[in-house]
C-alpha positions, 0 to 999 in steps of 0.5 A: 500500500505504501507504494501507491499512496506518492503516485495517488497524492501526486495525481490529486496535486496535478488535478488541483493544479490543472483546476486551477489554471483553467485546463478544466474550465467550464463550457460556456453554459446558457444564461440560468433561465430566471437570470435570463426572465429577469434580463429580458423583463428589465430590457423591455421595462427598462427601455424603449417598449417595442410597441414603438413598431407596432405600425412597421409590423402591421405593414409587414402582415398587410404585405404578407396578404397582398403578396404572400412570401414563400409558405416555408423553406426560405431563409428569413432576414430580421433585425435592426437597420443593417438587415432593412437596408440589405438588398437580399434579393439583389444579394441573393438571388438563387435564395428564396428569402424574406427581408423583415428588418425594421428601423433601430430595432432592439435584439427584444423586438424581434423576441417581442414580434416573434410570433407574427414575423418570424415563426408564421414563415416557418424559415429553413435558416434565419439570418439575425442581426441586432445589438448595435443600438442596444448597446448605444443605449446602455443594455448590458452585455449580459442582457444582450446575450439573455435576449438572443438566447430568449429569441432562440428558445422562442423560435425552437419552441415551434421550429426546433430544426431552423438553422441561426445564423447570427451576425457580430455587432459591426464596429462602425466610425459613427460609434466607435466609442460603444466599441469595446463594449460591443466586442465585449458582447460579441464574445459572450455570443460567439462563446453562447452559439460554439456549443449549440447545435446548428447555430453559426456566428459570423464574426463581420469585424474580422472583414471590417477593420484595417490591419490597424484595427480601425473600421474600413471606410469604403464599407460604410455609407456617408454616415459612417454606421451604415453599410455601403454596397461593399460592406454588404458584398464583404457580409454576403461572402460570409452569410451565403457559404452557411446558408447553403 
């Protein structure tokens, strides 16, 4: 017995130590469902209430009438401005695909609007991008992530097998300063979507900053927040490859 009890007491040390440097660190793990409830209320409380688009959804559903989308199947564009104002039929011509971007939207709106522009298409793939002016307006990292893990638990309720694509916060000139707080929160999001089954992160900045980490100017409009037509050719090339 005196021979094995060194070779044990070495191994316990080794495990300690690997512990504690983080060899075993933890897999990113879903936001606690009541810390993620509590997040979400507080970003539809505390903030802008998405009844503010309550005309733009109405134009939507009136639209749907008059020109049906495709039944199913199609890849559903959603999300704030930088999804609006991409052309997705020009950009994706061999996509069915349904555009449903309205203004300075919150990642919440889209939760809160869920049911009548997004699972009624029943989408084979969603491309989402929000975030940008969330965290302009103070919405924490943390409630971020809670509201995009909210709007995937939302939407897999009733479509369990569509497919997110979910587009990084772009750094952009007019906001420069909320930077480090938006690749904060990209972080948290590319670290939430690696573990999960057909999800994808597309990280836009790696194709929108020079080699000396400033925003690539060409790729936005005159604003300097918006995105030009070679922004929107430079976020193609990363979108399409996982649609199809």
């Amino acid at each position: 017995m005196k021979n094995n009890i060194k070779p044990i007491s070495f191994l316990f040390t080794m495990v300690c130590i690997l512990a504690a440097s983080g060899c075993f660190s933890e897999q990113p793990q879903q936001t606690p469902d009541k810390e993620r409830q509590a997040l979400n209320k507080a970003s539809l409380e505390n903030y802008t209430h998405p009844d503010r688009w309550k005309s733009d959804i109405q134009s939507f559903i009136d639209k749907d009438k008059q020109n049906p989308p495709p039944p199913q199947n199609a890849v559903l564009f959603i999300g704030s401005s930088s999804i609006r104002m991409w052309d997705t039929k020009k950009f994706f011509p061999d996509v069915n695909n349904i555009n449903r971007g309205f203004g300075g939207s919150y990642v919440s709106d889209s939760l809160f609007f869920a049911d009548k522009i997004i699972i009624p298409y029943k989408p084979r793939a969603i491309v989402f991008y929000a975030g940008d002016n969330d965290s302009v307006d103070n919405k924490s990292s943390e409630m971020i992530l809670a509201d995009i893990q909210s709007l995937i638990i939302k939407v897999r309720e009733s479509l369990p097998n569509t497919k997110f694509i979910i587009i990084s916060i772009k750094p952009s000139i007019q906001r420069w300063q909320y930077w480090q707080q938006m690749f904060k929160t990209n972080k948290m999001i590319e670290n939430f979507i690696k573990e999960q089954q057909n999800m994808y992160f597309v990280d836009v900045s790696k194709v929108m900053l020079d080699s000396t980490g400033q925003p690539v100017k060409d790729l936005y409009k005159e604003d300097g927040l918006h995105l030009s037509d070679k922004g929107y050719e430079l976020w193609t090339s990363l979108v399409k490859p996982l649609i199809k």
